[in-house]
N, C-alpha and C positions, 0 to 999 in steps of 0.2 A: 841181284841186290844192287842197288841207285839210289846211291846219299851221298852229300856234301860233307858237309860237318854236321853233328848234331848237335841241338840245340842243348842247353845244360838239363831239362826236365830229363829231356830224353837219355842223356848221360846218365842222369841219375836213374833212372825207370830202371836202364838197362842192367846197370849194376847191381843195383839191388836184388833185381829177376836172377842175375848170376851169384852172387852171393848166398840167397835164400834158398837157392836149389842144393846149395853143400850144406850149408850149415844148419840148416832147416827143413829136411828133406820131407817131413810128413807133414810139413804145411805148406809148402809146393804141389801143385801151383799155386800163384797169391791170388787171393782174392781183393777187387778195386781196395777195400779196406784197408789190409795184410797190406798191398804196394804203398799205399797213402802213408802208412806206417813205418812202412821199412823208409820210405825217400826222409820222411822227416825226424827220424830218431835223431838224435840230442850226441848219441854216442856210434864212434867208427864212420865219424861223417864230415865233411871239411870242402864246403861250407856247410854250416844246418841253416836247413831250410823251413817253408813251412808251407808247401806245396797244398794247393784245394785239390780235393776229390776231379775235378771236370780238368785239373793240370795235367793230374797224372794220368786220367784216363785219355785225354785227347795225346798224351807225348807215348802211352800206350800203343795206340791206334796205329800214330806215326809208324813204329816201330815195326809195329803189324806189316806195314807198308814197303819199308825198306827189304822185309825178309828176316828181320832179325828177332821179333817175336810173334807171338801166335794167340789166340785165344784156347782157352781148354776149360773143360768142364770138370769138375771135382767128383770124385767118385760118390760123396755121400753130400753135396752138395750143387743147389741149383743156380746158385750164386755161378756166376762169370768170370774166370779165374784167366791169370795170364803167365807166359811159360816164354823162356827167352830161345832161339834159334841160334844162339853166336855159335857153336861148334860146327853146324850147316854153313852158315853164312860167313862166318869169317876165317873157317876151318883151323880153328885153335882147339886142344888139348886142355884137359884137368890144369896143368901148370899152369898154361899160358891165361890160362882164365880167369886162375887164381890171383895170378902178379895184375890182370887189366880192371879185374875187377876192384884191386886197392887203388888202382890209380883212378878210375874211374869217381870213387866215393869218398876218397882221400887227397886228390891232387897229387901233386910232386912227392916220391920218394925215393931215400937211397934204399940201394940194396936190403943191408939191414933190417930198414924196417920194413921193408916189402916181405922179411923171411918171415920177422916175427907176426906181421899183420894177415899173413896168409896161413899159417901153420895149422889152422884151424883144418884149410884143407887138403893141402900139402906136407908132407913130413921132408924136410929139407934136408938132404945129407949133409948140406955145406953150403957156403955164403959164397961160392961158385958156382953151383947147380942152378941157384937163383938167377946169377947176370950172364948163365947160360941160357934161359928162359926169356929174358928181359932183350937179352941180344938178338933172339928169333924173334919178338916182335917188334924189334926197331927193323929188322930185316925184311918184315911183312909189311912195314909202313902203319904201324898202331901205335910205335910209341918212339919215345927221340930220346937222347941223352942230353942232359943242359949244359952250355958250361960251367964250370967249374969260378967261380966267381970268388974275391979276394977275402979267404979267413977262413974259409969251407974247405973240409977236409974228404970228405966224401960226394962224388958226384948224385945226381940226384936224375931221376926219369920220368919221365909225363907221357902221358895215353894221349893218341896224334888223331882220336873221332871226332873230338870237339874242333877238327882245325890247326892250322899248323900254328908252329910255337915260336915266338917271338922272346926274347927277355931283355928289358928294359931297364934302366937306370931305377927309372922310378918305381920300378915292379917290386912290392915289398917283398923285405925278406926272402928275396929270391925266385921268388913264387912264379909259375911263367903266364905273359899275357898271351892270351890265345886268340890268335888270329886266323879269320877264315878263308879258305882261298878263293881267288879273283872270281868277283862275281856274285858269291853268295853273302846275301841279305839275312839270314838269321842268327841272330846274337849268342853265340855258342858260352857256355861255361867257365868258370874259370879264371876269368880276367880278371874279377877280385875276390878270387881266393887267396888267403894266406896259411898255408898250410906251417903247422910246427916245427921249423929247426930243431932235428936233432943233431949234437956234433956227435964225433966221435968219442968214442972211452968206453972202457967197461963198464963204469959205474955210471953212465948215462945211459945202456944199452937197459943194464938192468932194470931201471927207474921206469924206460919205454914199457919194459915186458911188465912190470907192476899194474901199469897203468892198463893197457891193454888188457889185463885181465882181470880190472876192476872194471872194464868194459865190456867184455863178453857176461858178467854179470848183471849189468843192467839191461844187455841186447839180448838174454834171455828171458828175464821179467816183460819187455816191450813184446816179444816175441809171442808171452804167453798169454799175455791183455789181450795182444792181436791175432791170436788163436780165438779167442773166447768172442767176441768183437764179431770177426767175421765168421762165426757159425747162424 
C-alpha cells in the first residue's frame, strides 16, 4: 500500500465503502450509483457534498490503487460494484473501523459522539472501550488527538489519511486544518470543514442521540432510493 494523504473525494469514497458494508450489508458492494449516493447524503456527513458520478468513480479507482479498495461484481447484478480493503490494508478491526469511519464522514469528534455515531456497529460497553479504540489508532498513525482549546470540555480526534493536523487560530470552531506532508501536491479534505460542537452534559448528549436517530431515518429512506436506483 503507497499513499500520501488522501484527497477529500477519496476520504469520502472510502468511508462510505466502510460504513455501507455494516450498516448496509445487502447492498454491499456499492454500486458507482449506491457510492454517488452514500458520498452525498445530506445526513451523517460533515461536509455535504455533491460529488459527480466520474469524482467518485475516478477517487474510486485511486483507491483501487493504493490497495485499499477493489472492484467486485454483485451477485445478481452486472453493474460494477465497489468493496473497500481497509482491514487488509490498514489492518484495523470491526471497532477501529467503526471509530475512522465517523471521523472519516464526520470530521472532528469527541469520544462521545464517536460512541453514539458508531453504535450502529458497535455495541459499546463504555465511553472507555471507545478511547481504548481511538488510542490504537492514534498509535497506528490514523488519527491524532487536538488540543484541547479554551471553553471545550471534552477533547476531540481527527483521522490523520487526509494528512497531518494543523489547528489554527483561525480554524473555526475548532475544526482542524489538514495539512499535507512535505512534498505532496493534492488538496486533502477537511480544511473547511466545520464540524458541530458538541459540549458536554447530559441533556446535550441526549439532544445528539435524538438527532442521530432522526438521521439513521432519513439514511435509510436515501439507502432504499439507492437500492431501487442502482438495480
Amino acid at each position: 500500500m503507497h499513499f500520501d494523504a488522501l484527497t477529500g473525494p477519496e476520504q469520502r469514497v472510502l468511508g462510505c465503502l466502510i460504513e455501507k458494508r455494516f450498516t448496509t450489508p445487502d447492498q454491499y458492494p456499492l454500486s458507482l450509483n449506491a457510492l454517488r449516493l452514500a458520498c452525498n447524503q445530506s445526513t451523517n456527513r460533515d461536509p455535504v457534498v455533491a460529488y459527480t458520478e466520474e469524482t467518485v468513480r475516478d477517487a474510486a479507482q485511486r483507491l483501487s490503487r493504493y490497495g485499499l479498495a477493489r472492484l467486485a461484481s454483485g451477485h445478481s447484478s452486472r453493474a460494477t460494484k465497489y468493496r473497500h480493503l481497509a482491514e487488509e490494508a490498514l489492518g484495523l478491526g470491526r471497532e477501529q473501523l467503526a471509530v475512522l469511519a465517523v471521523l472519516l464522514l464526520r470530521g472532528s469528534q469527541t469520544a462521545g459522539e464517536l460512541r453514539t455515531r458508531s453504535d450502529r456497529v458497535v455495541d459499546w460497553p463504555s465511553l472507555a472501550a471507545v478511547e481504548q479504540v481511538v488510542d490504537q489508532l492514534i498509535e497506528r498513525g490514523y488519527a491524532a488527538r487536538l488540543e484541547r482549546r479554551a471553553g471545550q470540555k471534552e477533547e476531540r480526534f481527527v483521522q490523520l489519511l487526509g494528512g497531518e493536523v494543523a489547528v489554527t487560530p483561525e480554524t473555526d470552531r475548532g475544526a482542524p486544518a489538514v495539512a499535507p506532508p512535505a512534498g505532496q501536491k493534492r488538496s486533502p479534505a477537511g480544511a473547511d470543514s466545520s464540524p458541530r460542537e458538541v459540549e458536554a452534559g447530559a441533556g446535550e448528549e441526549e439532544l445528539a442521540a435524538r438527532l442521530d436517530a432522526l438521521e439513521r431515518r432519513f439514511e435509510q429512506l436515501a439507502s432504499a432510493v439507492s437500492e431501487l436506483l442502482g438495480r
